[in-house]
C-alpha positions as a Markdown table, in Angstrom:
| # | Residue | x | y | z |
|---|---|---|---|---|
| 1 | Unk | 98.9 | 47.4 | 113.1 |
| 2 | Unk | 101.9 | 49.3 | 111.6 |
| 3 | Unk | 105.3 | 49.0 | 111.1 |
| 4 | Unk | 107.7 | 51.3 | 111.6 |
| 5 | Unk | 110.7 | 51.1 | 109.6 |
| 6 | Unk | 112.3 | 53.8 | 111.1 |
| 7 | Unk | 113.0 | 53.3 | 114.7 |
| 8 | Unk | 112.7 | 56.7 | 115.7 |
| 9 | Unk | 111.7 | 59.5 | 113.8 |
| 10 | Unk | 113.5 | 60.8 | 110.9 |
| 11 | Unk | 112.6 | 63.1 | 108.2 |
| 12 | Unk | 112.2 | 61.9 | 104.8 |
| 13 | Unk | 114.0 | 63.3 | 102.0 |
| 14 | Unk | 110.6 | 65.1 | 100.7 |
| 15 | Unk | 107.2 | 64.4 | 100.9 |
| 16 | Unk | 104.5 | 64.9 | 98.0 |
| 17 | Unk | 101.1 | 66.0 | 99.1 |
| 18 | Unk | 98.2 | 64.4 | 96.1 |
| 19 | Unk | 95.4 | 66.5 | 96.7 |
| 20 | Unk | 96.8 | 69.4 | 98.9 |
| 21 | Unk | 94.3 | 71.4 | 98.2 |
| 22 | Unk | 92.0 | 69.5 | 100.0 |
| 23 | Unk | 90.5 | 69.4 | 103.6 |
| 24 | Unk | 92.7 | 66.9 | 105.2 |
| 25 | Unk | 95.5 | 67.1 | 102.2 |
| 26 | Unk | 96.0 | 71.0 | 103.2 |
| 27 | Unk | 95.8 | 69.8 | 107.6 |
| 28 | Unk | 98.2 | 67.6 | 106.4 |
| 29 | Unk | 100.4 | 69.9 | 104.4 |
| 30 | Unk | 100.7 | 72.4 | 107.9 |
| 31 | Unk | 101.6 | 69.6 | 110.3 |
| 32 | Unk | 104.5 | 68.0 | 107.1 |
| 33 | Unk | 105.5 | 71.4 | 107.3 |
| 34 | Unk | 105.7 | 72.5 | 110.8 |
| 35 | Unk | 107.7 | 69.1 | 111.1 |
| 36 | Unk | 110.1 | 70.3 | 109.7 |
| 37 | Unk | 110.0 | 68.2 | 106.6 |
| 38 | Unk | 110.3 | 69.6 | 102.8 |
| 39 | Unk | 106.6 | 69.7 | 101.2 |
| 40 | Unk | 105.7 | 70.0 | 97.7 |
| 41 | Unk | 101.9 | 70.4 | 97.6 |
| 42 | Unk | 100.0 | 69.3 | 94.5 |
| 43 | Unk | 96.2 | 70.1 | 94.5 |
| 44 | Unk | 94.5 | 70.1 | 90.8 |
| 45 | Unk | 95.6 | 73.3 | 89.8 |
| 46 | Unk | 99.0 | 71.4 | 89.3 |
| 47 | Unk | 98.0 | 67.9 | 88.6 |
| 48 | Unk | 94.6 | 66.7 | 87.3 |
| 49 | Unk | 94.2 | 63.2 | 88.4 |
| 50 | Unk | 91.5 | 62.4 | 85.7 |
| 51 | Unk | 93.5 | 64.2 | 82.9 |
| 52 | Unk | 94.9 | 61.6 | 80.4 |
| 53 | Unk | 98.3 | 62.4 | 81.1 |
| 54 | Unk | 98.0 | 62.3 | 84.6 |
| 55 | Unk | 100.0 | 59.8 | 85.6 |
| 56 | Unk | 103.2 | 61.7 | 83.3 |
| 57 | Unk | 102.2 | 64.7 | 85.4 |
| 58 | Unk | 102.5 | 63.2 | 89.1 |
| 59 | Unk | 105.7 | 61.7 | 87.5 |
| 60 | Unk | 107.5 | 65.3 | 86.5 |
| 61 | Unk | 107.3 | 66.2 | 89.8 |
| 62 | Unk | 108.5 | 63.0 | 92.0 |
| 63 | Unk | 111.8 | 62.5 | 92.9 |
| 64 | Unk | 113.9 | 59.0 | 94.0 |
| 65 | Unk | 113.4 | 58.8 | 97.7 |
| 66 | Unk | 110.1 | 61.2 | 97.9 |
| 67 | Unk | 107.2 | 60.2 | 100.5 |
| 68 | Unk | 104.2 | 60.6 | 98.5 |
| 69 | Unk | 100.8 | 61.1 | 100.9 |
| 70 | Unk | 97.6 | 60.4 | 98.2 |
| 71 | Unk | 95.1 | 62.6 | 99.7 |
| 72 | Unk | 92.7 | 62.8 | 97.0 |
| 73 | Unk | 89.4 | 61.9 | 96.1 |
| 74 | Unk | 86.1 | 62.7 | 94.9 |
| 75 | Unk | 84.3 | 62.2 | 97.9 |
| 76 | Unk | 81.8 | 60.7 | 99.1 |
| 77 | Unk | 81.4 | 58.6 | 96.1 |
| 78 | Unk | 78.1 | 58.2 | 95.0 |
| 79 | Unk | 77.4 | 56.7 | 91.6 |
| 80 | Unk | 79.2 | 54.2 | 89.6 |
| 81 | Unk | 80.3 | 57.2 | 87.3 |
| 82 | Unk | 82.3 | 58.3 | 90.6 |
| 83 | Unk | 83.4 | 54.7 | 91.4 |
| 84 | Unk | 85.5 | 54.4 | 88.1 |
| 85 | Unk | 86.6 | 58.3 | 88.2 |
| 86 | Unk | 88.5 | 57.4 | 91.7 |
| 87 | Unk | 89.7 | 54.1 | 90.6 |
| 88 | Unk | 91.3 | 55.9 | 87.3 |
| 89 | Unk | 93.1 | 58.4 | 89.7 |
| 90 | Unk | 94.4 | 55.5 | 91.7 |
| 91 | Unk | 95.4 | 54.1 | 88.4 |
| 92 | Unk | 96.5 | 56.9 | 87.1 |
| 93 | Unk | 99.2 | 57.3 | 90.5 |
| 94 | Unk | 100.1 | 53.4 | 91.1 |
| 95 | Unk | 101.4 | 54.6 | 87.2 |
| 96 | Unk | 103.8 | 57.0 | 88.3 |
| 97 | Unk | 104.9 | 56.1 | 91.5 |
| 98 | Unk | 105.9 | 52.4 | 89.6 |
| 99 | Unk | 108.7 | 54.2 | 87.6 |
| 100 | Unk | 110.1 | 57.6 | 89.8 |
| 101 | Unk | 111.7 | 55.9 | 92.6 |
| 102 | Unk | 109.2 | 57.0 | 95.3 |
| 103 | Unk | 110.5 | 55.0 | 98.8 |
| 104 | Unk | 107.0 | 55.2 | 101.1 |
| 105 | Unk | 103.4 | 55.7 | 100.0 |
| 106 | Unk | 100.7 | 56.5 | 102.6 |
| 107 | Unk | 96.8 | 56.3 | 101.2 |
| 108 | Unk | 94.1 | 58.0 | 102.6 |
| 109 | Unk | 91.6 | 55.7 | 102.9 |
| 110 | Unk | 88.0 | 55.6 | 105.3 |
| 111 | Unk | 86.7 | 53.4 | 107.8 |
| 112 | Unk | 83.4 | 52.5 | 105.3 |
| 113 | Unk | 85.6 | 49.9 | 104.4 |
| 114 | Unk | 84.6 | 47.6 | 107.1 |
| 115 | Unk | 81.7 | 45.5 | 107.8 |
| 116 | Unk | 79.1 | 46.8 | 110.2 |
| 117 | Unk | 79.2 | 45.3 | 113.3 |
| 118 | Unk | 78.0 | 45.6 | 117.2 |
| 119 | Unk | 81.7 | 45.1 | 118.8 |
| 120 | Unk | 84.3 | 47.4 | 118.2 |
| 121 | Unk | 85.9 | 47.6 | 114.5 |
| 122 | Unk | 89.8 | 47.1 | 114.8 |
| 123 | Unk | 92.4 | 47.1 | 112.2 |
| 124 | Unk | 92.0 | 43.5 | 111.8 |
| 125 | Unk | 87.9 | 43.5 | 111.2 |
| 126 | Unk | 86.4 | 42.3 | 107.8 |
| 127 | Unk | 87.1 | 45.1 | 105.1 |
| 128 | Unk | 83.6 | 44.3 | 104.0 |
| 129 | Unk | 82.0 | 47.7 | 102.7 |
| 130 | Unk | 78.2 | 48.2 | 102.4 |
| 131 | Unk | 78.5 | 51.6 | 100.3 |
| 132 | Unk | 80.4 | 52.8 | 96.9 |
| 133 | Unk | 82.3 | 54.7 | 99.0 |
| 134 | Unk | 83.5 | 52.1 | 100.7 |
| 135 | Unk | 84.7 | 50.3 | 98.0 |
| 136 | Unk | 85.9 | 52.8 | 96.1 |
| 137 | Unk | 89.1 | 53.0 | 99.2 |
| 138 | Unk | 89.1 | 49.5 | 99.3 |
| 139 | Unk | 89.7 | 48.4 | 95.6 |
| 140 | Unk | 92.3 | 51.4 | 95.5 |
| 141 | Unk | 93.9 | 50.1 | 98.8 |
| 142 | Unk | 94.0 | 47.0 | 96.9 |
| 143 | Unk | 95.5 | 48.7 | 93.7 |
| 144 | Unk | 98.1 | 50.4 | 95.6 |
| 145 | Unk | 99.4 | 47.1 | 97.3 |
| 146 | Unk | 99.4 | 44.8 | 94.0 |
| 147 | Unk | 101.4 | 48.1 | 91.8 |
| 148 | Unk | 103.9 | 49.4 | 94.5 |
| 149 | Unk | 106.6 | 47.4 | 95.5 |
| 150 | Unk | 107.8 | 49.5 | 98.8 |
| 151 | Unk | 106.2 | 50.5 | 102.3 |
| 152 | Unk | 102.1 | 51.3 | 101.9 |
| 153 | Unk | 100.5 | 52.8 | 104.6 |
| 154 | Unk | 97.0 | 53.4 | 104.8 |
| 155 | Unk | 95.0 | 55.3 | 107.1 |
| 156 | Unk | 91.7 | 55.2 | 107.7 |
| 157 | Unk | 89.8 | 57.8 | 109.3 |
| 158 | Unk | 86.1 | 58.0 | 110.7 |
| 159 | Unk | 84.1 | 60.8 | 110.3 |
| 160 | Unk | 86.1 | 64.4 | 110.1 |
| 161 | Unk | 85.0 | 67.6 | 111.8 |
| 162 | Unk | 87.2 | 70.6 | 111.6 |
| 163 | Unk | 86.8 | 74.6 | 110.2 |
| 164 | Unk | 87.7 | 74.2 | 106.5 |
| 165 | Unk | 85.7 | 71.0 | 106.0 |
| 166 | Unk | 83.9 | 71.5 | 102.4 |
| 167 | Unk | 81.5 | 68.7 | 102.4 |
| 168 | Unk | 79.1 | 70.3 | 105.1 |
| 169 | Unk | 78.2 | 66.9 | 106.0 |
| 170 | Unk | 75.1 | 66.0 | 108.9 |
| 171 | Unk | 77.3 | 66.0 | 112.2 |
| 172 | Unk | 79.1 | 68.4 | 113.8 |
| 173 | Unk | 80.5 | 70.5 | 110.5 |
| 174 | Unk | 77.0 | 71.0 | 109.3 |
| 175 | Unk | 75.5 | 71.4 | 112.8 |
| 176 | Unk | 77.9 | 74.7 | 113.6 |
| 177 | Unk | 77.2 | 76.2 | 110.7 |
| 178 | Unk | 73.4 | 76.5 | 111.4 |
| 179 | Unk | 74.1 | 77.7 | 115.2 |
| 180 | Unk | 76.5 | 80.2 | 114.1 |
| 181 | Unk | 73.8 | 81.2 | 111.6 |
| 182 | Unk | 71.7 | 81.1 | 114.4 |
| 183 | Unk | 69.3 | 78.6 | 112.3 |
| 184 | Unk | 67.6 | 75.6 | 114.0 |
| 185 | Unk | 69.5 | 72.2 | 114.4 |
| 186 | Unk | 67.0 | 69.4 | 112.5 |
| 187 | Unk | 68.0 | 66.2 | 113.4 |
| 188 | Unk | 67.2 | 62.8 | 111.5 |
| 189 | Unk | 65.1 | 61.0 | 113.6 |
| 190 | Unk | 65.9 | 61.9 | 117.2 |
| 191 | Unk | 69.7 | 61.5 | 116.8 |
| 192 | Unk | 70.0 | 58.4 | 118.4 |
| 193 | Unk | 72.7 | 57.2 | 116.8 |
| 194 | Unk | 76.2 | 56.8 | 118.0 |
| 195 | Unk | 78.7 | 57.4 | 116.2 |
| 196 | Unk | 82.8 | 58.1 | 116.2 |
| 197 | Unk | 84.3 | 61.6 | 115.2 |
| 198 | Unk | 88.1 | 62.7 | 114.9 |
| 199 | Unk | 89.5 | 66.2 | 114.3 |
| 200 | Unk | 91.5 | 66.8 | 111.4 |
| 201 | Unk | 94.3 | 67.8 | 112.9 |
| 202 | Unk | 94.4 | 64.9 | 114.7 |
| 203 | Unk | 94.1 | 62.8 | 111.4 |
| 204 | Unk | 96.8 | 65.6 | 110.0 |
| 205 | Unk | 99.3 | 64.7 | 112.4 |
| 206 | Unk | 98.9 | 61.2 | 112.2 |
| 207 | Unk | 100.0 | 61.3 | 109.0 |
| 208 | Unk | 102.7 | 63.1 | 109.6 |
| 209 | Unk | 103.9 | 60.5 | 112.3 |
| 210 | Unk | 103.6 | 57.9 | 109.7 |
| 211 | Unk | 105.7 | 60.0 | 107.7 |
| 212 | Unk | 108.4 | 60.5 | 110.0 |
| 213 | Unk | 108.4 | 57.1 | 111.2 |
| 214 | Unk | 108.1 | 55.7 | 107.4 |
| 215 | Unk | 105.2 | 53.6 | 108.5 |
| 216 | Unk | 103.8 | 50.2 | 106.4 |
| 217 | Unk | 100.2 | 48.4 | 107.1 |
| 218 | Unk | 97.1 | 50.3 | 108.3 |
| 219 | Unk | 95.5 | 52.0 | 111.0 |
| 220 | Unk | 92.4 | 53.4 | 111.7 |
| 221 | Unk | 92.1 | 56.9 | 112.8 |
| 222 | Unk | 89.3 | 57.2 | 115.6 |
| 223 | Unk | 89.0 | 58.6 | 119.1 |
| 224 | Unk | 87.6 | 55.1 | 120.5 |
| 225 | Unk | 84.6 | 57.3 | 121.6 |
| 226 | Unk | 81.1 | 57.3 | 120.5 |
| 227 | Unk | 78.5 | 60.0 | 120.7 |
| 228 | Unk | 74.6 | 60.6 | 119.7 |
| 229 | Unk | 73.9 | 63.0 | 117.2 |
| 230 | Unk | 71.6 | 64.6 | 119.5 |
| 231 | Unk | 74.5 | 65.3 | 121.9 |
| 232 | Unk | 76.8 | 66.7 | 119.5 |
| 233 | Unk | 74.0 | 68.3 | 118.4 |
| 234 | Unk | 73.5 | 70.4 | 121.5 |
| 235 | Unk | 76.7 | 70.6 | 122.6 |
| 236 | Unk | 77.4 | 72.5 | 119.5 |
| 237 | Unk | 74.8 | 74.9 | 120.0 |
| 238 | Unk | 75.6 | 75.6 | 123.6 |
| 239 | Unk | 79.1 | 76.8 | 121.9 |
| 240 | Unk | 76.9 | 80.0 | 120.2 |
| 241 | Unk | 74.9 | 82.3 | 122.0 |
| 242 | Unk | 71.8 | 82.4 | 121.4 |
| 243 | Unk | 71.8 | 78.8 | 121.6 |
| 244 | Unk | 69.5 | 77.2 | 119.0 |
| 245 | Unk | 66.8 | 74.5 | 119.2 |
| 246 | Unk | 67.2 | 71.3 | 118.2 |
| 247 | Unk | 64.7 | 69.2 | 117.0 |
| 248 | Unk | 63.5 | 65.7 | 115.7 |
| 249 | Unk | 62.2 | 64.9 | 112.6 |
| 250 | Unk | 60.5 | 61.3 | 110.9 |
| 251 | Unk | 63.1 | 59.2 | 109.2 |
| 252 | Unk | 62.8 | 58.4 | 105.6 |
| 253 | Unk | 65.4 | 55.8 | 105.8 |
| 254 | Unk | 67.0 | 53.0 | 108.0 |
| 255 | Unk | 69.7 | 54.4 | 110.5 |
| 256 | Unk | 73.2 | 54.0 | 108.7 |
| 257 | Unk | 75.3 | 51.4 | 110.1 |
| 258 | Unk | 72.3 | 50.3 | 112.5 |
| 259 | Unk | 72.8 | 53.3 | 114.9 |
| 260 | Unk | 75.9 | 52.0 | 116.2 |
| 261 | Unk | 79.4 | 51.8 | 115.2 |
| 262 | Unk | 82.2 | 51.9 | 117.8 |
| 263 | Unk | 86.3 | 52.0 | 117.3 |
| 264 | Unk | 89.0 | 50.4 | 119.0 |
| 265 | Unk | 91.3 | 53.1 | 119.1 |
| 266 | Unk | 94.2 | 51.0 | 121.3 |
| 267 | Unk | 96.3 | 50.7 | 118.4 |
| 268 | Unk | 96.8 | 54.3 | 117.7 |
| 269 | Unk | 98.7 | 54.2 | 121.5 |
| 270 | Unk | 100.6 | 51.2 | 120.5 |
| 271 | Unk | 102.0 | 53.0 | 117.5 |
| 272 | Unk | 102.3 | 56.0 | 118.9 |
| 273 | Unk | 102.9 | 56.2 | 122.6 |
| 274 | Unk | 102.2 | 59.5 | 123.8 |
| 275 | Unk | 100.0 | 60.7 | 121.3 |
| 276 | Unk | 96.5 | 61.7 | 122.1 |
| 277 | Unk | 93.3 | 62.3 | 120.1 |
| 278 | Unk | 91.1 | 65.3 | 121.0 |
| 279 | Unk | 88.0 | 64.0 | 123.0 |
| 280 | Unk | 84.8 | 65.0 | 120.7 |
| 281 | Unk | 83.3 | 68.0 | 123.5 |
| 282 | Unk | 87.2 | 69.9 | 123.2 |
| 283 | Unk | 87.5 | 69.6 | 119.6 |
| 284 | Unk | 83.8 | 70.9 | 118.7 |
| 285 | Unk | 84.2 | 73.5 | 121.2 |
| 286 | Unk | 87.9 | 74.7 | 119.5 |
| 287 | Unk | 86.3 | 74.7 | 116.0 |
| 288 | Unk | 83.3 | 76.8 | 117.5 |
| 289 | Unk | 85.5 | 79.1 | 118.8 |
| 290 | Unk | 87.7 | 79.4 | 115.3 |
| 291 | Unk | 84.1 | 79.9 | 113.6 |
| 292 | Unk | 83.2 | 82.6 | 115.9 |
| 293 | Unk | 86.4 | 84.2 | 116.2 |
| 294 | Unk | 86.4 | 84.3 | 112.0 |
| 295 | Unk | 83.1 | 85.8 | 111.9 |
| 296 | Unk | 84.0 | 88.2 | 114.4 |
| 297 | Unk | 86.8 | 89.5 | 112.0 |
C-alpha cells in the first residue's frame, strides 16, 4: 500500500526520467509532461548506466529536490551476465542519488517478484521470485531501500501491451503484429493460460500520480482481470481485416506460473480514487487501431 506524503497533488520541483528512452520510461515522460511538471529525460545517449563513471554522470545532472523515476533495465533478464549488469546500474544510481539531494525515488520494478500462487497476488504476497528476472527487481528494490534515506516507491507492473513496445513479447504486442502482417497467430499449447495485462499508459500515469502525490511503499500495477491467451489471441485478430487463424501448437515446456496468475487490483482504487485501468478488450482494440492507423500513413 502507499503513502502519500502529499495530501493532494503537487508538482515536484523536477522529475528525472532514468531510461527515457525506453517503452514505459518515454509513456512516462508524455504523461510527467502533460502534467505539467518539468522533465529532464535521460535515456543512454546521455547517461550509460554500465559506464564506469556512471554514477558521476546521473549525478551532473540531479538537482536538490529532484524526483528521480529509474526506468531502466535490461530486460527480461536472462543470464547471470544480465543479473550483475542490472544490479551495477542499480549500484551505479543508489551512488548518485546518496550525495545530490534527490527528495523522492520511484523504481520500476515487475510483478515476477512474487511467489506463484492460486489466490490473488496483493502487495502484501511473498516477494518470492522463480526467474532472474525476478530477482534481478527484487535485490535492486532491496538496494534502493538499504542506500536512499528518503521516500522509495516502487511499482510493479504485470505484463505491458502498448504500440512502441520493443520486446515483441508472446501476448498481445507480438500477436498484433502478425495480424497486421496478416500472418497466422501460433499459440503455445492451446492458450489456456490466464493471465493479467496493463496498458502502458495506464502504468505511465500511475507513475505520474506517484509523482504528484510524492508516494512511498509499493503497488502493483494490474487491471485485476485475467484473460487466456487464446482470447487475446482472437480478439486481436478480429481488430484486422482479414482476420487471421489462430492455431495450437505441442508445448515444449511447463506452462509459466502454472497457467494461472491473478491480481488484486483493489489497492490501486484505494490510492487513487477515481482512477481506472483500461479493461484488456479496449486497450488491445486502441493499440490495433494506432497500428492500423500508422500503417495506413
Amino acid at each position: 500500500m502507499l503513502n502519500h506524503l502529499n495530501s493532494q497533488r503537487q508538482k515536484p520541483l523536477r522529475a528525472v526520467v532514468l531510461g527515457a528512452g525506453g517503452f514505459v520510461g518515454a509513456a512516462t515522460v508524455r504523461h510527467l509532461k502533460k502534467a505539467g511538471i518539468e522533465t529532464l529525460a535521460l535515456s543512454r545517449a546521455e547517461v550509460d548506466l554500465l559506464s564506469p563513471g556512471a554514477a558521476g554522470a546521473i549525478r551532473e545532472h540531479l538537482r536538490p529536490g529532484d524526483t528521480l523515476v529509474f526506468a531502466s533495465a535490461r530486460a527480461p533478464c536472462k543470464n547471470a551476465a544480465m543479473l550483475v549488469e542490472n544490479f551495477r546500474m542499480a549500484e551505479a544510481v543508489c551512488a548518485a542519488v546518496g550525495k545530490s539531494g534527490v527528495e523522492h525515488v520511484l523504481y520500476v520494478s515487475s510483478d515476477a517478484v512474487y511467489r506463484d500462487s492460486a489466490d490473488h497476488i496483493t502487495e502484501e504476497s511473498c516477494a518470492e521470485p522463480a526467474s532472474l528476472h525476478g530477482v534481478m527487481h527484487l535485490s535492486r528494490e532491496v538496494l534502493l531501500r538499504s542506500e536512499f534515506a528518503g521516500p522509495l516507491a516502487i511499482l510493479r507492473p504485470t505484463l505491458i501491451y502498448g504500440l512502441d513496445d520493443p520486446h515483441n513479447g508472446y501476448g498481445p504486442n507480438r500477436f498484433r503484429r502478425l495480424a497486421g502482417s496478416g500472418k497466422d497467430i501460433v499459440l503455445f499449447g492451446d492458450g489456456e493460460e490466464r493471465r493479467d495485462h496493463v496498458h502502458v499508459e495506464d502504468v505511465a500515469e500511475l507513475i505520474c500520480l506517484m509523482v504528484l502525490q510524492r508516494s512511498a511503499g509499493k503497488l502493483n500495477a494490474v487491471s485485476g482481470s485475467v484473460a487466456s491467451f487464446r482470447e487475446l489471441a482472437e480478439f486481436t485478430a478480429s481488430q484486422f481485416s482479414p482476420a487471421v487463424s489462430v492455431s495450437a501448437s505441442p508445448r515444449s515446456s511447463p506452462m509459466p506460473h502454472n497457467g494461472y496468475r491473478p491480481f488484486d487490483a483493489s489497492a490501486i482504487g484505494r490510492s487513487f480514487p477515481g482512477f481506472r485501468m483500461t479493461p484488456w478488450r479496449e486497450g488491445i482494440a486502441s493499440v490495433c487501431k494506432m497500428q492500423r492507423e500508422s500503417k495506413a500513413a
